[in-house]
N, C-alpha and C positions, 0 to 999 in steps of 0.2 A: 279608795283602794287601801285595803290594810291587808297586812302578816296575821292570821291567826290558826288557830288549831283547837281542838275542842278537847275537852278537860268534865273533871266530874264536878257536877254542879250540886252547892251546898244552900242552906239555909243565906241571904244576904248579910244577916247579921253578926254570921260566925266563919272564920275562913277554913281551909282544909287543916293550917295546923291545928287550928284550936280544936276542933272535932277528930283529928287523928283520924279519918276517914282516907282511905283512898284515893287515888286520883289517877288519872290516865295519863300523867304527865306532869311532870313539876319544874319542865324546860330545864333541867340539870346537865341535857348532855351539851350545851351551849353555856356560859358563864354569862355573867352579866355584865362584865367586861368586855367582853366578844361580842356581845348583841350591841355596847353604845357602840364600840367602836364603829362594826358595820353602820347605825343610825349615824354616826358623826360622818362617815363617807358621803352617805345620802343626801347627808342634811347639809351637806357644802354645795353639793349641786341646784337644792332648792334657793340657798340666798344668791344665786347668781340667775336665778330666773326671773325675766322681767317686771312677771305680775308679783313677787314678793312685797308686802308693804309693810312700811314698819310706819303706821296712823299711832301714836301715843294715846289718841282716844277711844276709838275703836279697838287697840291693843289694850289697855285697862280695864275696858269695860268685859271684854271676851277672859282676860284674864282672871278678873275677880270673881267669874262665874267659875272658872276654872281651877282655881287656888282654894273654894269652899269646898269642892266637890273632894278636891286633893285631901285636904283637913280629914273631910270625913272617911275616907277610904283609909285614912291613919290611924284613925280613933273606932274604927270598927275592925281592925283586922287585917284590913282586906292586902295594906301596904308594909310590907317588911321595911326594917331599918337599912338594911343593904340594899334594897333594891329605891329605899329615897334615896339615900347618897349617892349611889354611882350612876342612876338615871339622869337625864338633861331635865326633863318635864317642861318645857318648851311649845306654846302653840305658835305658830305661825299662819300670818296670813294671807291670802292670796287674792288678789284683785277679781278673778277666774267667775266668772257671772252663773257657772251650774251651780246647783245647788249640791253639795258634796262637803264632806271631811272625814280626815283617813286618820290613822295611830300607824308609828315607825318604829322601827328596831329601837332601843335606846330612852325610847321616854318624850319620842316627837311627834306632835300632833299640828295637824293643819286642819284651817279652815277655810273655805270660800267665801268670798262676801256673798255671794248668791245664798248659802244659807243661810248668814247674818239678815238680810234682808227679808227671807220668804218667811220666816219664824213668827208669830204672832207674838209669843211672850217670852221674857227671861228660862221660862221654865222649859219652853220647848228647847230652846237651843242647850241647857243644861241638858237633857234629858239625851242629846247627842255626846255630846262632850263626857256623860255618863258613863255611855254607853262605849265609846274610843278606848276612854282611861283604863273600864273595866279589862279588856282586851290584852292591856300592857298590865294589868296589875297581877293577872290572870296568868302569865307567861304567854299568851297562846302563840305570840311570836316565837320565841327559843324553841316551842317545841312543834311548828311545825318545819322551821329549821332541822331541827332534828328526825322529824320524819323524813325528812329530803335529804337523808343523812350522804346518798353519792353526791350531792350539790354540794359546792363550795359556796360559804357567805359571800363572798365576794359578786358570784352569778346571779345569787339570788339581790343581791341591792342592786345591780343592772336590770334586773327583772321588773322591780320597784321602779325605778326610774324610767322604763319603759312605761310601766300603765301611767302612770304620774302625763307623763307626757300624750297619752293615746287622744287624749279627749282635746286638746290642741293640734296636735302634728299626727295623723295616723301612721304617715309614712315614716318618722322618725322614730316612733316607737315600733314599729314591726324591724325599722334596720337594730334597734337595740334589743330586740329580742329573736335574734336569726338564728334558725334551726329548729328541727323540729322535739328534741331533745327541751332544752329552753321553753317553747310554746308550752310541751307538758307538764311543767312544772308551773307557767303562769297559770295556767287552768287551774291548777289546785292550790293557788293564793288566795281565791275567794274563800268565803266562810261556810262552812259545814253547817247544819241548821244545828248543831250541840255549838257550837262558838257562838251563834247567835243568840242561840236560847242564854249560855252563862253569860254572857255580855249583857245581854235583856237585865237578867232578874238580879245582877251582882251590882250593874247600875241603877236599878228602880233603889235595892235597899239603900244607896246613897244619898238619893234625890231630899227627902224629907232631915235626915242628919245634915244634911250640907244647909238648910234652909229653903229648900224651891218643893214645889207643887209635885206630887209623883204622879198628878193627874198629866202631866206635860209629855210624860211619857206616852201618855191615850192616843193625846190630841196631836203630838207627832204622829203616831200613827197614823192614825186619821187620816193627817195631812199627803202623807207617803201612799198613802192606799189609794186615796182621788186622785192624786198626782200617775199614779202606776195604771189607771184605768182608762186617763184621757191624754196626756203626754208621754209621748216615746220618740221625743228628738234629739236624744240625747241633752236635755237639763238639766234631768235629775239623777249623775253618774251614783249618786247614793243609794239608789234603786238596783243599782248591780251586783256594786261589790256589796250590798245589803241587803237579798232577794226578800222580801215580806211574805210570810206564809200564812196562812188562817193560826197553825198553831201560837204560832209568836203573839201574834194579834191579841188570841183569845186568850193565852196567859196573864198578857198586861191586863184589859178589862175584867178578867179573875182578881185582880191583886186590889182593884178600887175599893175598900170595904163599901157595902151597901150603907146607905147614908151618908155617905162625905159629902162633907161640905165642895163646892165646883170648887174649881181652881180659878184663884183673882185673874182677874182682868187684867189686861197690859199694864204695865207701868208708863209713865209718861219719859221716863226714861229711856225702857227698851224701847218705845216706835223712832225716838229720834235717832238711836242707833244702828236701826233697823234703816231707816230714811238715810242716812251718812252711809253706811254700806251703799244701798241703790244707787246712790249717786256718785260716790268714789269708784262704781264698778266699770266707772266709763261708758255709759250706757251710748251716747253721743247724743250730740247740737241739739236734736229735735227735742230728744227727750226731756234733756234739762229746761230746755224753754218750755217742754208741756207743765212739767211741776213746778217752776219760776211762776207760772200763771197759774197755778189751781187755787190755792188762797181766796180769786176772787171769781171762785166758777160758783155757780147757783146751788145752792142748800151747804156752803162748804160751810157756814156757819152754825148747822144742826149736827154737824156729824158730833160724835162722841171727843172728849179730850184729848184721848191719845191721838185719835185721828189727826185732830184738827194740830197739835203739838209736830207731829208727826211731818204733816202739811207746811206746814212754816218751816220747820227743820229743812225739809227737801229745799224748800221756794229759794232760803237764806243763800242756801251750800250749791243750788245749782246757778242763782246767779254771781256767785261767785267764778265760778270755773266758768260763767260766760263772762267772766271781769266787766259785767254791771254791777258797781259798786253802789250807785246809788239806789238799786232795785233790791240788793241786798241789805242797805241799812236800814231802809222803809220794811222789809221782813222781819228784822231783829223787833220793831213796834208790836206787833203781830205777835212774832213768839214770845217775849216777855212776858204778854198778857195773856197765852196761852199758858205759861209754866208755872206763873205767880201763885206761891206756898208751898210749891215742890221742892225741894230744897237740891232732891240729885238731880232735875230739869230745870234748876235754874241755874245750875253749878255747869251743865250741858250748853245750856244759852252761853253764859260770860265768855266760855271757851272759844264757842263759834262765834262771839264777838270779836275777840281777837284777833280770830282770822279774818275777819273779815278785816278788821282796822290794819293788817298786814296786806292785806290784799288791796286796800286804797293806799299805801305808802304811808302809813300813820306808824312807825314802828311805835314811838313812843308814847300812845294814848294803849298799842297793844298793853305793854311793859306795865304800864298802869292798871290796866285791867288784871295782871297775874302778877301784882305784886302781892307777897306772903304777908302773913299778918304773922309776926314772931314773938314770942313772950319773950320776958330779958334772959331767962335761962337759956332759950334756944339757939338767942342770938349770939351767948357768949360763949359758945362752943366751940370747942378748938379745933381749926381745919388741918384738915390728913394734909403731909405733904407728900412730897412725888415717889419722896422711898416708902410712904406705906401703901403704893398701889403697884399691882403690876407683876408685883416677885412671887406669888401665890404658883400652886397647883394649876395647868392650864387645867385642867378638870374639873367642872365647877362643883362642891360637895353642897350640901342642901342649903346653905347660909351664901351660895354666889350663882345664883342662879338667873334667866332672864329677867327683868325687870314683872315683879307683881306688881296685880295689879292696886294691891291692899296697902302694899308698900311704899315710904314717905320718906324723904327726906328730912335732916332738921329743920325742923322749924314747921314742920306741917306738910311740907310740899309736896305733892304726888308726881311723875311722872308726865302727865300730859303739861302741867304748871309750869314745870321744869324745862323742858324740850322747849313749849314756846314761847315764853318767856326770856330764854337764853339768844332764841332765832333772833325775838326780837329787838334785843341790847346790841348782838351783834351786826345788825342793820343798822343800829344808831352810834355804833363805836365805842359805845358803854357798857362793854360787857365783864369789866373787871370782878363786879361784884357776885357773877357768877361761878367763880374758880372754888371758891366753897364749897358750896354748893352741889356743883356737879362732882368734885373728889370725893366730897362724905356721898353720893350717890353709889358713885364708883367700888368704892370701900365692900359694899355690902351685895354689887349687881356689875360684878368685875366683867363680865361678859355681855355688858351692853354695850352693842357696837353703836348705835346712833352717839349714843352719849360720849363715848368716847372720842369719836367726831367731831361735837360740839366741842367739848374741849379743847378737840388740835384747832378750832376755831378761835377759842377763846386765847391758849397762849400764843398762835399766831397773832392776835391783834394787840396782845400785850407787851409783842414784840421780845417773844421767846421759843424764837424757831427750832432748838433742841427737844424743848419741851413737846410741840407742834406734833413735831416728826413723830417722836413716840408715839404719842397719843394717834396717830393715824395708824402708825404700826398694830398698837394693842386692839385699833377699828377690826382691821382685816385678821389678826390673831383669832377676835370673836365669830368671827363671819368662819371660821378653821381655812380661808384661805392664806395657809402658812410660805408659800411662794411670795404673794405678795407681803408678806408681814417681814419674811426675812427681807426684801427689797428695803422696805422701809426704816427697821433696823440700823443694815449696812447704811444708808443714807445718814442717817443720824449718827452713826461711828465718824464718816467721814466728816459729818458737821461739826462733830465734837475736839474735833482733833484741829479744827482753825480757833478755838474759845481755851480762853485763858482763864476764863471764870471758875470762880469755888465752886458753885451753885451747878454748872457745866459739869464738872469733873465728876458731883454724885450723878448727876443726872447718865454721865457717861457709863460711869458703873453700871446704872441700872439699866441700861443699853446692850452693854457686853454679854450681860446674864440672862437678860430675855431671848437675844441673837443666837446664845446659845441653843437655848428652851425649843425653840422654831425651827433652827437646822435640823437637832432629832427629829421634833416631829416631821419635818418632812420629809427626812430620810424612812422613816415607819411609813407616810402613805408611798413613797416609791416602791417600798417593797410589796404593797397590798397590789399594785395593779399589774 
């Protein structure tokens, strides 16, 4: 389900300003201010919904497709400098087994694992993600706000949250979309075939600048068209708010120059990612025990690499969630020797070893497994302390944004490294060493609520409950559930006021100032609803 509206469609390589050409819209009667804000309304109600997952690995890998695509839609045109800064650019992921992903007022995008899983290669699912981005880069959201000029922003992100919800709860979202007034304007949420055709061809020109195959764009197709001929059980909600017409179809297979080269083969990376969705999607018991045992089903030894890479991945991660640990250290055998010389499939493997050694109660052979390898410069870098986090703009500008997926910590560290690695010291009571760490994290991805989590983990176990409180505060700050965040605050005002410590006293300041920061904003959403 996306907001869009249709727009005059240019050359990919050149946007409407650079050509001076016309357009049927430039979302102007809407600011860009006004469209996060409604996305930030939205996008509070999405982290409080159950299937939301924040996988540090399945998040990085979605990301880093997505953060290429971002790059290039900068370096072609296609992204103004005001519309990177005041956007979130945020994907999110949802457990939700259809096969579906939508673009949000603001710069928000979701994904389903059901699409992470059904996608053959990186490029297909870029070729999505393309296509979303182009949407929001496009305005089509402000201005088909704008066409709904008697609708108030407010009705229309109820509207959104309605269909959001349709394909779980029907009855929940028809009580969120009551009247007939309301109905009419959900009907003309979907996409016009002009938003899908500029969306099509504004994303294909991305696809090859970003790195990936613009043949992925075909082969989605493809994908969506077979899918649209033999399933209609509602799987593929992408098929709706996405209608596939011949002309769209036959644009994209127009754009393949005659002669290209096909489009690579999966990577051995995307199938295990692809297999980690499947299985994270909560398929149930049966299932996991069917892929826990295919490893040693007849001819599984011919199939192709990624397959077989693919196959172990599942077998590793499903007997895990059936807590057979020893059926799952016997699969890491297996996939080792399925990943050996791939370097992002074997960096995939060590990850799922970990968990796995987390999931036998080994925290600290995990801890071993992700521990960094840091040059002496890295390591002698001087760690942020509690006043350099926190007092910032709640609005993240393009350098405080969700955690990329490209994006490292000192010393090398990525993201998935980080998270469990951290999990696992503070299962061993050792987590001192991570308060580094995760603040120079913090520093640059102030809006990571996981991380910020870990944190309140970490100085709770160092036995710095001021500290704690904050950091669980700034959690739910990130999440813009600002009720909870002021709770958290005032709690830590109150903690602060029994501590006699120096170290207390700034930490209280920086308390006071955020408490501030949060009561406005809360008093701004009481007055939106």
């Amino acid at each position: 389900m996306v907001l869009v509206a249709s727009g005059w469609l240019l050359s990919p390589a050149i946007s409407h300003a650079q050509r001076g050409l016309p357009s049927m819209g430039d979302g102007a009667d809407m600011t860009t201010s006004e469209e996060r804000r409604l996305g930030d309304r939205i996008i509070r109600e999405l982290y409080r919904d159950p299937d939301y997952i924040d996988d540090p690995i399945l998040n990085e890998y979605v990301q880093t497709l997505f953060q290429q695509l971002l790059k290039a839609a900068r370096e072609r045109g296609e992204l103004s400098q005001e519309l990177e800064e005041r956007f979130a650019w945020e994907v999110l992921l949802g457990r939700d087994r259809t096969v579906n992903a939508f673009a949000l007022p603001g710069g928000y995008f979701g994904v389903h694992l059901g699409l992470v899983g059904v996608v053959s290669t990186r490029d297909e699912l870029a070729s999505v993600l393309a296509h979303e981005l182009s949407h929001v880069t496009q305005r089509h959201i402000s201005r088909l706000i704008a066409q709904q000029n008697r609708q108030t922003p407010l009705m229309l992100g109820a509207l959104v949250l309605g269909a959001l919800a349709a394909s779980k709860n029907p009855e929940a979202a028809q009580a969120m979309m009551v009247g007939g007034q309301a109905l009419a304007v959900q009907n003309q949420l979907n996409f016009s075939r002009d938003m899908e055709r500029e969306a099509d061809r504004v994303g294909y020109g991305l696809m090859a600048p970003a790195g990936f195959a613009p043949q992925g764009f075909v082969s989605m197709f493809d994908k969506l068209q077979q899918a649209n001929r033999i399933n209609d059980n509602g799987s593929w909600p992408y098929l709706r708010s996405h209608p596939l017409t011949s002309q769209r179809m036959a644009d994209m297979h127009s754009r393949i120059p005659q002669g290209a080269a096909p489009a690579p083969p999966p990577t051995l990376e995307h199938a295990m990612m692809a297999a980690r969705a499947r299985v994270l999607m909560r398929p149930g018991v049966d299932a996991w025990r069917q892929w826990e045992l295919e490893p040693r089903s007849t001819g599984f030894a011919a199939r192709p690499a990624a397959q077989q890479a693919a196959g172990w991945y599942a077998a590793v991660l499903s007997a895990v969630q059936l807590q057979d640990v020893a059926q799952a250290r016997e699969g890491l055998k297996g996939l080792d020797e399925a990943v050996q010389g791939d370097a992002p499939a074997m960096r995939q493997a060590r990850l799922l070893a970990a968990e796995v050694d987390m999931a036998a109660g080994d925290p600290r052979a995990a801890a071993a497994r992700l521990a960094p390898v840091q040059s002496a410069a890295a390591a002698s870098r001087t760690t942020l302390t509690a006043a350099d986090l926190g007092l910032g703009d709640d609005a993240p500008a393009a350098s405080a944004r969700q955690p990329s997926a490209a994006a490292t910590a000192p010393g090398g560290t990525s993201r998935p490294e980080l998270v469990l690695r951290t999990q696992a010291l503070l299962r061993r009571g050792a987590s001192a060493d991570m308060t580094g760490p995760l603040q120079n994290w913090l520093a640059s991805h102030p809006r990571d609520a996981g991380v910020w989590q870990l944190l309140a983990g970490v100085w709770q176990q160092q036995g710095q409950p001021l500290r704690a409180v904050r950091a669980e505060a700034e959690a739910q700050a990130a999440r813009y559930d600002y009720a909870a965040a002021v709770d958290r605050f005032k709690a830590g005002q109150d903690l602060s006021r029994k501590s006699a410590a120096a170290a207390d006293y700034i930490e209280a300041s920086i308390i006071d100032t955020r408490l501030r920061d949060m009561q406005a904003k809360l008093k701004e959403q009481a007055a939106e609803r």
